[in-house]
C-alpha positions as CSV (number, residue, x, y, z in Angstrom):
1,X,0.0,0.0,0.0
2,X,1.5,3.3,-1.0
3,X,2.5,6.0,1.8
4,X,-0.5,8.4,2.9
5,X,-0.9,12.0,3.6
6,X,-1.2,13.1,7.4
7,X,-4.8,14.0,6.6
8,X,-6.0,10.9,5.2
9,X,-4.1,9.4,8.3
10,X,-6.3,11.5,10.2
11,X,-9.5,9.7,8.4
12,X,-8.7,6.3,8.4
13,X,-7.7,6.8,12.4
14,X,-11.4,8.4,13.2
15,X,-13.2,6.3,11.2
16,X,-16.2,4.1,13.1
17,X,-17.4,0.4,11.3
18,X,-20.7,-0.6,11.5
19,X,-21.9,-3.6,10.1
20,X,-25.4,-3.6,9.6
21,X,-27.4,-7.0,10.9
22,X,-29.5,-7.6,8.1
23,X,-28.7,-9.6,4.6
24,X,-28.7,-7.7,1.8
25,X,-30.0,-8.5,-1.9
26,X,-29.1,-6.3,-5.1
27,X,-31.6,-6.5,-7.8
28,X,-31.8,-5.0,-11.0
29,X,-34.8,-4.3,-13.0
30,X,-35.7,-3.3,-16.5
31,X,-36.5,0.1,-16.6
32,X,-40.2,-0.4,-17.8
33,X,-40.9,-1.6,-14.5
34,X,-44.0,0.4,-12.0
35,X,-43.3,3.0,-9.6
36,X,-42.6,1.6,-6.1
37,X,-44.4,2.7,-3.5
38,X,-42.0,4.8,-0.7
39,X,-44.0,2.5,1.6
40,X,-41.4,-0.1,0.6
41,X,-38.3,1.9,2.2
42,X,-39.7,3.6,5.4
43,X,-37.4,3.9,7.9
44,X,-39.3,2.2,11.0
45,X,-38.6,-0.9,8.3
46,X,-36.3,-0.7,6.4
47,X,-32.9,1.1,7.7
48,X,-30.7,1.0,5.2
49,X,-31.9,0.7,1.0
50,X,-30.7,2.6,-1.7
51,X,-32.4,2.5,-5.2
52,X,-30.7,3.9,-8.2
53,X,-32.3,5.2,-11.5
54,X,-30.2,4.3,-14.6
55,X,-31.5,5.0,-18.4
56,X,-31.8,1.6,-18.9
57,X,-32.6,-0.1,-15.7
58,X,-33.0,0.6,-11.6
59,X,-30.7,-1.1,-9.7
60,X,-31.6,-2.0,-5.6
61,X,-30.2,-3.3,-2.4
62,X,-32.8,-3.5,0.0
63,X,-32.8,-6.2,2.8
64,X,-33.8,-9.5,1.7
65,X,-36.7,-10.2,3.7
66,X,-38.0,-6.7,2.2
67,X,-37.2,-8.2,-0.7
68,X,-38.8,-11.8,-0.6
69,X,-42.1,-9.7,0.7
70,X,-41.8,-7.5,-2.7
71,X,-40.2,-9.8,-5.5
72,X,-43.8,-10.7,-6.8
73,X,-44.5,-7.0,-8.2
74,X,-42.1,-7.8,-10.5
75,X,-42.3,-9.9,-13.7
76,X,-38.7,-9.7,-14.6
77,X,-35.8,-9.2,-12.3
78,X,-31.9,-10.0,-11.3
79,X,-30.9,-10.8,-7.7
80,X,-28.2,-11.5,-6.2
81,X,-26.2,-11.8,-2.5
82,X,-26.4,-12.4,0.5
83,X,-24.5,-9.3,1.2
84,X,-23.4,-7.2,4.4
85,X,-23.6,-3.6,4.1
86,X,-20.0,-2.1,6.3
87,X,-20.7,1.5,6.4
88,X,-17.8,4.0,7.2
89,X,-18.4,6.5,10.0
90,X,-16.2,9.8,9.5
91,X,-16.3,13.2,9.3
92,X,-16.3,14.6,5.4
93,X,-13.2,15.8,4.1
94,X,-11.7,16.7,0.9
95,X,-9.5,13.5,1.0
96,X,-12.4,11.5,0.6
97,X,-11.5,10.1,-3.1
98,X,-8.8,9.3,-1.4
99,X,-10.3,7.6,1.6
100,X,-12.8,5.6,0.1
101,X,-9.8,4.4,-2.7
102,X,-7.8,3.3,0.5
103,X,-10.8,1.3,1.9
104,X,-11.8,-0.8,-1.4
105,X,-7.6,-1.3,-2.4
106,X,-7.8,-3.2,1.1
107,X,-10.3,-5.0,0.7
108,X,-9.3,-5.7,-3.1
109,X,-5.8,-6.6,-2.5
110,X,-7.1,-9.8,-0.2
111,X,-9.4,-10.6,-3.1
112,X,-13.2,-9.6,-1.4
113,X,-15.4,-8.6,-4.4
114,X,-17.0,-5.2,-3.3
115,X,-19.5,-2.7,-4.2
116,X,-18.6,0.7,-2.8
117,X,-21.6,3.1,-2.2
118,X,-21.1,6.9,-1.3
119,X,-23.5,9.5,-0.5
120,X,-22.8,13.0,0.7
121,X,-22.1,11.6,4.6
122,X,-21.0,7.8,4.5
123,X,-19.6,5.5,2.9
124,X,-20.4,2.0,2.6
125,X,-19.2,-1.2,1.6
126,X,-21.2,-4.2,0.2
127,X,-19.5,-7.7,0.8
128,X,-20.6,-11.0,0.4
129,X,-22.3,-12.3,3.6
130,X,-19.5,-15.3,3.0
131,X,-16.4,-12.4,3.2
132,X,-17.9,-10.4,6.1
133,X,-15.8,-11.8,9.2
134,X,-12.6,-11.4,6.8
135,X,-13.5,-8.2,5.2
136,X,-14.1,-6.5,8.9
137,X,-11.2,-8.5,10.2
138,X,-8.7,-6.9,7.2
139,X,-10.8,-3.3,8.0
140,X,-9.9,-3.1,11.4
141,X,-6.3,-4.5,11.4
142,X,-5.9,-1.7,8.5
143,X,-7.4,1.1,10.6
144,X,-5.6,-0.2,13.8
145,X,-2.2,0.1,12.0
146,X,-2.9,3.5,10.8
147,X,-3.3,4.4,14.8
148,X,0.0,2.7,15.8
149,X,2.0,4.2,12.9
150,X,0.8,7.3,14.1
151,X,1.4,6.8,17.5
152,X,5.5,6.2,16.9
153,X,6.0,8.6,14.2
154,X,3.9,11.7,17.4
């Protein structure tokens, strides 16, 4: 792994994991598909989905018991997973390209297949459910060393 700035340091040292309990499924749909109802994703449900509009289809990850309660609205449809959803606790910075290229280059160097998913305050990482103990395992130890290299170099 290449050296990195004092900032980015900084990030990787603060940042929080949180793993979230449920199992994930992505699914993509053709684009001609209905509208779904916001009843699908409300939050007292359903803490974590995100559904993304392409021109020529819509792409989910919802949990998969939302998703085995749902699946029959659709005629046509790809899923896949199990998969965990990591996301990254830390403050926003203008090293995040940086940051979020660190995360997924450690998780890609050990071979974990990945889907990395920003908004404007997190970060988070999709891993097969079969990868999880690993991928956190590899996260941490990462993090950890950040602290302790910082530590001798103060």
């Amino acid at each position: 792994m290449p050296a990195i700035s004092a900032k980015l340091r900084e990030l990787l040292i603060q940042t929080e994991l949180f793993v979230f309990p449920e199992d994930f499924v992505v699914v993509h749909l053709p684009k001609e598909h209905r509208a779904i109802s916001a009843e699908w994703f409300r939050y007292a449900t359903t803490r974590f989905a995100m559904v993304i509009q392409e021109p020529k289809m819509i792409t989910m990850v919802i949990p998969r018991r939302r998703w085995l309660r749902m699946q029959n609205m659709f005629e046509k449809y790809e899923a896949n997973g199990p998969w965990k959803v990591i996301s990254l606790k830390v403050k926003q910075s203008d090293e995040m390209t940086s940051y979020l290229a660190t995360i997924v280059s450690v998780l890609k160097d050990a071979k974990i297949s990945i889907i990395p998913v920003s908004t404007i305050k997190n970060n988070h990482i999709l891993v097969p459910k079969s990868d999880l103990p690993r991928a956190v395992r590899l996260l941490r130890d990462y993090l950890e060393n950040c602290t302790k290299k910082k530590k001798t170099k103060d």
